[in-house]
N, C-alpha and C positions, 0 to 999 in steps of 0.2 A: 883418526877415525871420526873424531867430533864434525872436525871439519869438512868430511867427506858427506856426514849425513846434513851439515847445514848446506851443502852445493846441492847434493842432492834435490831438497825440499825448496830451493829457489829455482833449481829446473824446472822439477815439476810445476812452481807456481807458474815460473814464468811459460810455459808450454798450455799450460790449460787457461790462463789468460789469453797468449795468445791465439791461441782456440776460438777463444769468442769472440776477436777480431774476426779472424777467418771465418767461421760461423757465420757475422753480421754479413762479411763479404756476399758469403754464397745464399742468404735471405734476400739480402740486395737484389742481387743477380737473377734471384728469381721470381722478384716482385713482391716479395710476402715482408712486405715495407714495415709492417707493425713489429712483425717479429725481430728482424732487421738492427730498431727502433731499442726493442731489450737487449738483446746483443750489443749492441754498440758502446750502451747507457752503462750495460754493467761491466764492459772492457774499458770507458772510460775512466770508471771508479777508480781504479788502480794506475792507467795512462790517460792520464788528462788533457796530455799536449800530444797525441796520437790523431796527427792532421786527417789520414782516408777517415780515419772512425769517424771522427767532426765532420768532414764534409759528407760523406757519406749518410750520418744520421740525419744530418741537415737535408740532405736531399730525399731521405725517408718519408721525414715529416711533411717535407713539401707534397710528396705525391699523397699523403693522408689525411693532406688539406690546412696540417697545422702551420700553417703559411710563419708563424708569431714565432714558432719555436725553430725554423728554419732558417729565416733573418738572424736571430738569435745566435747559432749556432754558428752561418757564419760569416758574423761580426766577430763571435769568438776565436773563429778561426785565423781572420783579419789582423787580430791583437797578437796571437804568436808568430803568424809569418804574411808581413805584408806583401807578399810576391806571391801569393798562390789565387792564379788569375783565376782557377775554376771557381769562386768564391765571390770576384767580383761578376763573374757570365752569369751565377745564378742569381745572385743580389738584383743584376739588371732583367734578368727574364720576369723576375718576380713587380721589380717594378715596374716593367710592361705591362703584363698583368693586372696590375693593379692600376693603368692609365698616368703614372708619373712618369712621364716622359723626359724629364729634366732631370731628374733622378740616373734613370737610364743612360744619360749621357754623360754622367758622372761616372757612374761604376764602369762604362765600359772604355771612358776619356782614359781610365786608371790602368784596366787591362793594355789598351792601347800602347800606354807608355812604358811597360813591362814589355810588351812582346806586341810592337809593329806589325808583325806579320801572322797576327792571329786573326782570321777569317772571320768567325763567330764574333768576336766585340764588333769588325767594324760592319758586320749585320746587322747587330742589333742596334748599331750605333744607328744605321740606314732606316729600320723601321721606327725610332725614336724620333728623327729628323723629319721623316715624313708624314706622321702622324700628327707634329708640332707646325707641320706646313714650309719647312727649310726644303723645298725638293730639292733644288738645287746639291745640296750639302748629302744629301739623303741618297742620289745617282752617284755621287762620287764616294761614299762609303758603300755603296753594292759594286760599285766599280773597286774598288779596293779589295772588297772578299774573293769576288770571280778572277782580280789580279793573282791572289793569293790561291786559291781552289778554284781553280776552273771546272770542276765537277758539282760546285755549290749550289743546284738547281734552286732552291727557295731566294737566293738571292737576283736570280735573275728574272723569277716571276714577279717578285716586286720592286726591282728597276724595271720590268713592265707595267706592272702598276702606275708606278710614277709616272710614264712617258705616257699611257694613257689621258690623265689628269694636264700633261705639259700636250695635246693632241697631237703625238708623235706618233700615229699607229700605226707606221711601216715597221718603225723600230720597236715600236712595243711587243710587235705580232715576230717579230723573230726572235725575242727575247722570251713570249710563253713558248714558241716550238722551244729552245734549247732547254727550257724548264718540262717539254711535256719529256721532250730526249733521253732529260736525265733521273725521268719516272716522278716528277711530282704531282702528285694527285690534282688539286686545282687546277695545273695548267690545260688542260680540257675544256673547264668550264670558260677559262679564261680565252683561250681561243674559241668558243663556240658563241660568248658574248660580245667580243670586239674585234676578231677576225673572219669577215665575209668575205 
């Protein structure tokens, strides 16, 4: 009987713990990042190494602006499982964001070499490149993402961007339609600016 009420009361813990996972989940999911944020914080208390909850709050905190404690989070994530590429895609969004672009080319060289055929690293890898002025380098990682996702509109709107810049605008201007095609907002503006 002892034994039955100590399983008992670790069910329970463990149920209402994971509760609060779940909980952060559907906070997440609904945007309500702060709250999200306590949920996560107080289901890490007890699961520490609970990789969605880390990345998850990390991405909390990013949209809450606390950029410090998102880095943070997941670096921390980094240190328990160096293979969770979603970790290194935000690390480099953020370091876009923030104009380090050599940075950018790290976290997403890392994603790359975990998983080749991840569309988003060699995106960002592309907006990194070409921001740094590598066009070259920059066309053939949007060429790689649209290899991989051919439904990638944002990556096709800026290998138009670039071919702009390299005064390809035959090819530039087929590259915003397949971007306006596949409903990117800018591409509009971008065909209305540099296709007459």
């Amino acid at each position: 009987m002892k034994y039955l009420v100590i399983i008992f009361i670790a069910l329970f813990a463990f149920g209402c713990n994971n509760e609060e996972s779940l909980n952060g989940d559907d906070l997440f999911d609904d945007g309500e990042y702060q709250q999200a944020i306590n949920a996560y914080t107080s289901y890490l208390e007890t699961h520490p190494d609970h990789k969605k909850s880390i990345y998850n709050r990390g991405r909390s905190y990013e949209e809450v602006g606390e950029v410090d404690k998102a880095i943070a989070d997941f670096k921390t994530l980094l240190e328990i499982d160096p293979k969770y590429i979603n970790a290194y895609l935000s690390l480099a969004k953020i370091s876009y964001n923030n104009h380090d672009y050599n940075k950018v080319l790290i976290y997403t060289g890392d994603a790359i070499d975990l998983n080749e055929n991840n569309a988003q690293a060699h995106f960002l890898a592309g907006r990194a490149e070409h921001q740094l002025g590598y066009f070259e380098q920059a066309i053939e990682s949007y060429n790689n993402a649209i290899t991989i996702n051919r439904d990638f509109g944002e990556a096709y709107l800026y290998r138009g961007a670039v071919k702009v810049g390299q005064e390809k605008m035959r090819s530039a201007c087929e590259d915003f339609q397949f971007a306006k095609s596949l409903d990117v907002p800018e591409a509009d503006k971008a065909i209305k600016d540099y296709c007459k």
